[in-house]
C-alpha positions in Angstrom: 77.9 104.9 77.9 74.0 104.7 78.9 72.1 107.4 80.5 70.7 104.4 83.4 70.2 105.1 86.9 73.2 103.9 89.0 72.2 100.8 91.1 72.3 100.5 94.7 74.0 98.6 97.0 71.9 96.6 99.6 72.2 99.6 102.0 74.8 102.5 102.1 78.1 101.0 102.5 78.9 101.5 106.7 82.1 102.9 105.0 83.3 104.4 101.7 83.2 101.9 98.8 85.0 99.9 97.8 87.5 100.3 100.9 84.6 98.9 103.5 84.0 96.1 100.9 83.1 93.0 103.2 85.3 91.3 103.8 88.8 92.2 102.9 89.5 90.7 106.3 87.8 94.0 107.6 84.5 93.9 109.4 82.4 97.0 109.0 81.0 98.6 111.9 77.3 97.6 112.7 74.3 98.8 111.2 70.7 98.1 111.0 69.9 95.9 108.0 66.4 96.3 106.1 63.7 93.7 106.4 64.4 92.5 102.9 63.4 88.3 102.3 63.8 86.3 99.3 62.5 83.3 98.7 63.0 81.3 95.5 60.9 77.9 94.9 62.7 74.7 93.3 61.9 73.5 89.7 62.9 71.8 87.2 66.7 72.2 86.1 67.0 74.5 82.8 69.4 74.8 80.2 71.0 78.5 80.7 70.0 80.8 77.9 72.4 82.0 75.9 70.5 85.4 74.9 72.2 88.5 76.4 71.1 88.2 79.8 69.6 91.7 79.5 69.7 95.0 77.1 71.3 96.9 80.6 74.6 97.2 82.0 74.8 99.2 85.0 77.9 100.0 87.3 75.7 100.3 90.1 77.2 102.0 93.5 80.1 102.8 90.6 78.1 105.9 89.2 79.1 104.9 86.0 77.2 102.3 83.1 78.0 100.6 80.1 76.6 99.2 77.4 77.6 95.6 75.7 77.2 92.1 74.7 77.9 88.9 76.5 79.5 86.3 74.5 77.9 83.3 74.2 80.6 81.3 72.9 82.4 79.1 76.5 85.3 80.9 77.4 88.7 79.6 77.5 90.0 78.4 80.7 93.5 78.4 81.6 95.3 76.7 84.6 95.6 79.2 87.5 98.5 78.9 90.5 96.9 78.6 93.2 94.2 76.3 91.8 91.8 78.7 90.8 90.9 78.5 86.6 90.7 81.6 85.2 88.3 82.4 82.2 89.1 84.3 79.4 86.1 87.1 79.6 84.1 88.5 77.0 86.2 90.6 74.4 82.7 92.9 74.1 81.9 93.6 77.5 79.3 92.3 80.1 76.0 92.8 80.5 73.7 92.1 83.2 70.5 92.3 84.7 69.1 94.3 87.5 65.5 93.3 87.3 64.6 91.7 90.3 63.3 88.7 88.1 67.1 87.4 87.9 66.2 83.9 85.9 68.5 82.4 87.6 71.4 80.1 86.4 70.0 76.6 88.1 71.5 73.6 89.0 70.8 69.6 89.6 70.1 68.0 93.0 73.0 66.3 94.0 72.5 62.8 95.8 76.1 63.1 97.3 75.5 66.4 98.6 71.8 65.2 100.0 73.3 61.9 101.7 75.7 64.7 103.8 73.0 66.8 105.1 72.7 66.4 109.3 69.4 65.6 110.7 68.2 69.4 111.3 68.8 70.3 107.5 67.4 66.9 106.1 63.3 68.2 107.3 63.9 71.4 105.7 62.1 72.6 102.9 64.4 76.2 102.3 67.2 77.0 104.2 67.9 80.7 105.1 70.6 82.3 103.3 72.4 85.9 105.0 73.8 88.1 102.9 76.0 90.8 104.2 73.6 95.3 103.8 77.1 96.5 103.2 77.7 94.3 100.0 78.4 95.9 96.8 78.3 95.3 93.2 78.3 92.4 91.4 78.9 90.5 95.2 75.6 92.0 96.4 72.7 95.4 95.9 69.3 96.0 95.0 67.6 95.2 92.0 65.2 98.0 89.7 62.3 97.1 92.1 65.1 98.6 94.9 63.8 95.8 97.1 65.2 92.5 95.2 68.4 91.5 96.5 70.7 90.4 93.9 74.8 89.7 92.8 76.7 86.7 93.0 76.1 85.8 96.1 72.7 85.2 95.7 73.5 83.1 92.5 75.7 80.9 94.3 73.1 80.5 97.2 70.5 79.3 94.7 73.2 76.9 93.2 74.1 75.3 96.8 70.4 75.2 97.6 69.4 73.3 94.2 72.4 70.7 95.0 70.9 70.2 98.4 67.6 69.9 97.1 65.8 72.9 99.2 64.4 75.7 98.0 66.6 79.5 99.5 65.4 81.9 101.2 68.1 85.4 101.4 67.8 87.6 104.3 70.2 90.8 104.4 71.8 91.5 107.4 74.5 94.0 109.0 77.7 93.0 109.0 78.0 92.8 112.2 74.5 90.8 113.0 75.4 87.8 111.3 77.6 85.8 112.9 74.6 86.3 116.1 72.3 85.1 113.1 74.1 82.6 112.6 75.0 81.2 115.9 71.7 81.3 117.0 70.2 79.5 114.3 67.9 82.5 112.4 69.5 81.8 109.6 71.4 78.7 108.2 74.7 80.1 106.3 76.1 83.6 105.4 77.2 83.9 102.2 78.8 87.3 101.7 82.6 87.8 100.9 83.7 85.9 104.1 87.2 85.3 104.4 88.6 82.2 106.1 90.6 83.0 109.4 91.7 80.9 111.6 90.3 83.0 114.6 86.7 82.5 112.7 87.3 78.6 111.9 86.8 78.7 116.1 83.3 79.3 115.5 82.5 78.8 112.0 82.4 76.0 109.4 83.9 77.0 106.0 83.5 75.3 102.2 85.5 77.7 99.9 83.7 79.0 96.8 86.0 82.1 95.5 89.6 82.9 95.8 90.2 86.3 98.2 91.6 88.6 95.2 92.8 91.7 95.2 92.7 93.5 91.5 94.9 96.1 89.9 93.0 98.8 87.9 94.3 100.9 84.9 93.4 103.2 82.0 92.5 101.1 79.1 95.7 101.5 77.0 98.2 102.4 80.0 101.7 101.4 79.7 101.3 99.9 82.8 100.1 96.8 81.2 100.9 94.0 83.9 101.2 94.1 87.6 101.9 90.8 88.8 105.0 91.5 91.3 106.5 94.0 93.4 108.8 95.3 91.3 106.0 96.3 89.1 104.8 99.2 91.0 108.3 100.6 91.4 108.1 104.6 90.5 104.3 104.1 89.8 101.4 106.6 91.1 99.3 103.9 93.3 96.0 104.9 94.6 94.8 102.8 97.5 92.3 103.3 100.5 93.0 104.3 103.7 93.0 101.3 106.2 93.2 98.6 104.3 94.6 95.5 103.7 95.8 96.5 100.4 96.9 99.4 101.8 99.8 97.6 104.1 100.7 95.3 100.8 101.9 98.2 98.7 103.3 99.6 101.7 105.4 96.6 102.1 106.0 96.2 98.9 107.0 100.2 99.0 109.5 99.4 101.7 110.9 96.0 100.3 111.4 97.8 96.7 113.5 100.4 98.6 115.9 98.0 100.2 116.5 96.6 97.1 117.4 99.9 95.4 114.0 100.5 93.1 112.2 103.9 92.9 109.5 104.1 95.4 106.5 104.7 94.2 104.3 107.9 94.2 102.0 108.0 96.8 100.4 106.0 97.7 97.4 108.2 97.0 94.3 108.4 99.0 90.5 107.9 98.2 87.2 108.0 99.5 85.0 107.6 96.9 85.5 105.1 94.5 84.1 107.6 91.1 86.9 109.7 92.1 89.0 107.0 91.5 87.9 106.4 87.8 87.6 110.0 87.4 91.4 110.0 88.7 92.5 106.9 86.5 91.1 108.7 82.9 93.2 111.6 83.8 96.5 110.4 84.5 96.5 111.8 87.6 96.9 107.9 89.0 98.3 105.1 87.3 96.6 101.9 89.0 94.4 101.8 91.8 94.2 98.3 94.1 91.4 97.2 95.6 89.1 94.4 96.2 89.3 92.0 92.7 85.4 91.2 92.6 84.6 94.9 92.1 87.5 96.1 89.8 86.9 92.5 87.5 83.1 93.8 87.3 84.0 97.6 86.5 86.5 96.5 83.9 84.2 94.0 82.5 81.0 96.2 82.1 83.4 99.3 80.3 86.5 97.6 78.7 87.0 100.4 76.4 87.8 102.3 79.9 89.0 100.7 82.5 91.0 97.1 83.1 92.4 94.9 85.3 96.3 94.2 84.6 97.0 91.8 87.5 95.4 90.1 90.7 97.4 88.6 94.1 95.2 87.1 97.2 94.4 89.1 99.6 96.0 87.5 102.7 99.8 88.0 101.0 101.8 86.9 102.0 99.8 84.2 103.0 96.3 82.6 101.2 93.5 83.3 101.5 89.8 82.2 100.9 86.5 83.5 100.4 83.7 80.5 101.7 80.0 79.4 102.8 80.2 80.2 106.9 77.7 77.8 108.8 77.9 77.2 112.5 80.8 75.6 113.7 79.9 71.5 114.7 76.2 71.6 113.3 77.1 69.0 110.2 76.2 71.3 107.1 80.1 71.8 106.4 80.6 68.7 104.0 77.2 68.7 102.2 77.8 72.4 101.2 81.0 71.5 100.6 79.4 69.0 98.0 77.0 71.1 96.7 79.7 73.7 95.8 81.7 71.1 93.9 78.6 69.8 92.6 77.7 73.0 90.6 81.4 73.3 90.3 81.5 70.1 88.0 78.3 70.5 86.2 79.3 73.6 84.8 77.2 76.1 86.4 79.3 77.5 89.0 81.6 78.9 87.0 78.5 80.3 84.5 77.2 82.3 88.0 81.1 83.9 88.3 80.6 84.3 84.4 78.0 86.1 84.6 78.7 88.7 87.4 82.4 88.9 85.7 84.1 87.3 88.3 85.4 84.1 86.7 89.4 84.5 87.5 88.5 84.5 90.8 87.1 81.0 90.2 88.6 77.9 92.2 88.8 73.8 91.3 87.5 72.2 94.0 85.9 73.4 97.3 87.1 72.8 100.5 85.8 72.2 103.8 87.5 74.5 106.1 90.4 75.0 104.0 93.6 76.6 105.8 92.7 80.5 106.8 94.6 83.4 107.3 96.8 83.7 110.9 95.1 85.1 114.0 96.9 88.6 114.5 98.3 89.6 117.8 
């Protein structure tokens, strides 16, 4: 454990973390963003370094920091249902940096991707990237200078503007300001834990880049050692926040269990804050928490000895769903960011981006362009 100052997120979550997590399908109530711009210049396509990307690990919004190595050997990838690849991670940990001088995993410019743009992208010389002020880590906060937005969403901004040969420039917005931003042309994508709906597709052009994952936390060195159905979470103490999507799954789940004769579980217990949670978890008084899998695959990553993740489902069960690119509905950009996502996705340097924020089961094959999304509710 270091003695580092915890990291922000891009603004105070509009509610407690990770519950409020955009998007979990749940849009947070609207407030103000900063003024915060980012712009980073093209060059010249690098080889990515394979020194530890910095000497420290912090939990950020988690209130709690690490300390480890990042392997540099390429991790083994295993087939995924669903078509997402999973990563083996990094037996020693993760590490990361928050200095707001990110180097930057880079891509190629991708003539394919180019050849898609419409007319209105093709005079361009950056487009304008949103990012959602209620983002948390590794999706999305403040670097050291507490000014620099950084995560993976920025990363895979960068990689999407290198395929499309423009240079990026990241605004941060409220959750509830950018679709407006985005409809009215101020900025050019949002790229911030969207899910795909089929309400949004109305209005919104998708290309996938992350499978919608919830995660299942535990003690390092539970008995609970796998979570990966139902029947799993029979008799179990399950922590959960209030008004959630995960929420109404272990519900169900609760329910269906019951009809078929199982224990219910304890709980499902209640939290606000998310340290309570961990504080909960190395106590016993909780046996597994679910929540959003981005967050829990960082936590778990950045202190293996103490926490990890024992099983992950999509977030729109019973259905699928996806996390994607948004950019206006009908303006042309769909496909090209499409390719520029598959692009990276091939090359390599996709899956180093989810690598290095610990994301990489979350990882997909290919990227779709306005893949199927999750039901409009009555």
């Amino acid at each position: 454990m270091t003695g580092a100052s915890p990291r922000r997120p891009l603004q105070p979550s509009p509610e407690p973390w990770p519950p409020g997590l955009p998007d979990a399908a749940h849009a947070a109530p609207d407030r103000k963003a900063p003024p915060v711009t980012t712009t980073t210049r093209r060059t010249r396509a690098r080889a990515v370094p394979t020194r530890a990307l910095a000497a420290l690990a912090t939990a950020s919004l988690l209130a709690l920091t690490a300390c480890a190595s990042v392997s540099t050997e390429k991790p083994q990838e295993t087939q995924k249902a669903g078509g997402a690849v999973t990563a083996a991670p990094a037996a020693a940990g993760l590490t990361v940096s928050t200095s707001p001088d990110q180097d930057r995993i880079r891509t190629t410019e991708s003539a394919e991707a180019v050849a898609l743009l419409p007319d209105a992208w093709k005079n361009k010389d950056e487009i304008v990237v949103a990012i959602s002020a209620g983002a948390a880590p590794p999706l999305g906060f403040l670097a050291d200078d507490d000014e620099t937005p950084i995560g993976n969403e920025t990363d895979i901004a960068q990689l999407v503007a290198d395929a499309l040969g423009k240079d990026v420039r990241i605004e941060v917005k409220a959750w509830a300001d950018w679709p407006l931003a985005l409809q009215s042309g101020d900025v050019d994508a949002v790229i911030s834990n969207v899910t795909v709906t089929e309400e949004r597709k109305e209005t919104i052009d998708f290309s996938s880049y992350r499978n919608d994952e919830l995660g299942w936390l535990v003690k390092t060195g539970s008995d609970l050692t796998s979570i990966t159905t139902r029947e799993d979470i029979a008799g179990k103490v399950v922590a959960v926040g209030s008004g959630t999507n995960q929420e109404k799954i272990v519900l169900e789940w609760d329910r269906l269990n019951q009809a078929d004769g199982l224990e219910p579980i304890k709980g499902p217990e209640y939290y606000e804050q998310f340290t309570d949670v961990l504080l909960a978890l190395q106590s016993g008084r909780i046996e597994t928490y679910v929540g959003p899998n981005a967050s829990l695959a960082y936590q778990a990553a950045i202190s293996p000895d103490d926490f990890t993740v024992v099983g992950t489902l999509n977030g729109g069960w019973p259905d699928t769903a996806q996390i994607a690119v948004a950019t206006k509905k009908g303006a042309g950009a769909v496909d090209a960011v499409t390719a520029a996502i598959n692009h990276a996705i091939d090359d390599g340097t996709y899956l180093q981006v989810l690598q290095r924020w610990g994301l990489e089961s979350e990882a997909i094959e290919k990227s779709e362009s306005n893949p199927p999304g999750l039901p409009k509710t009555s």
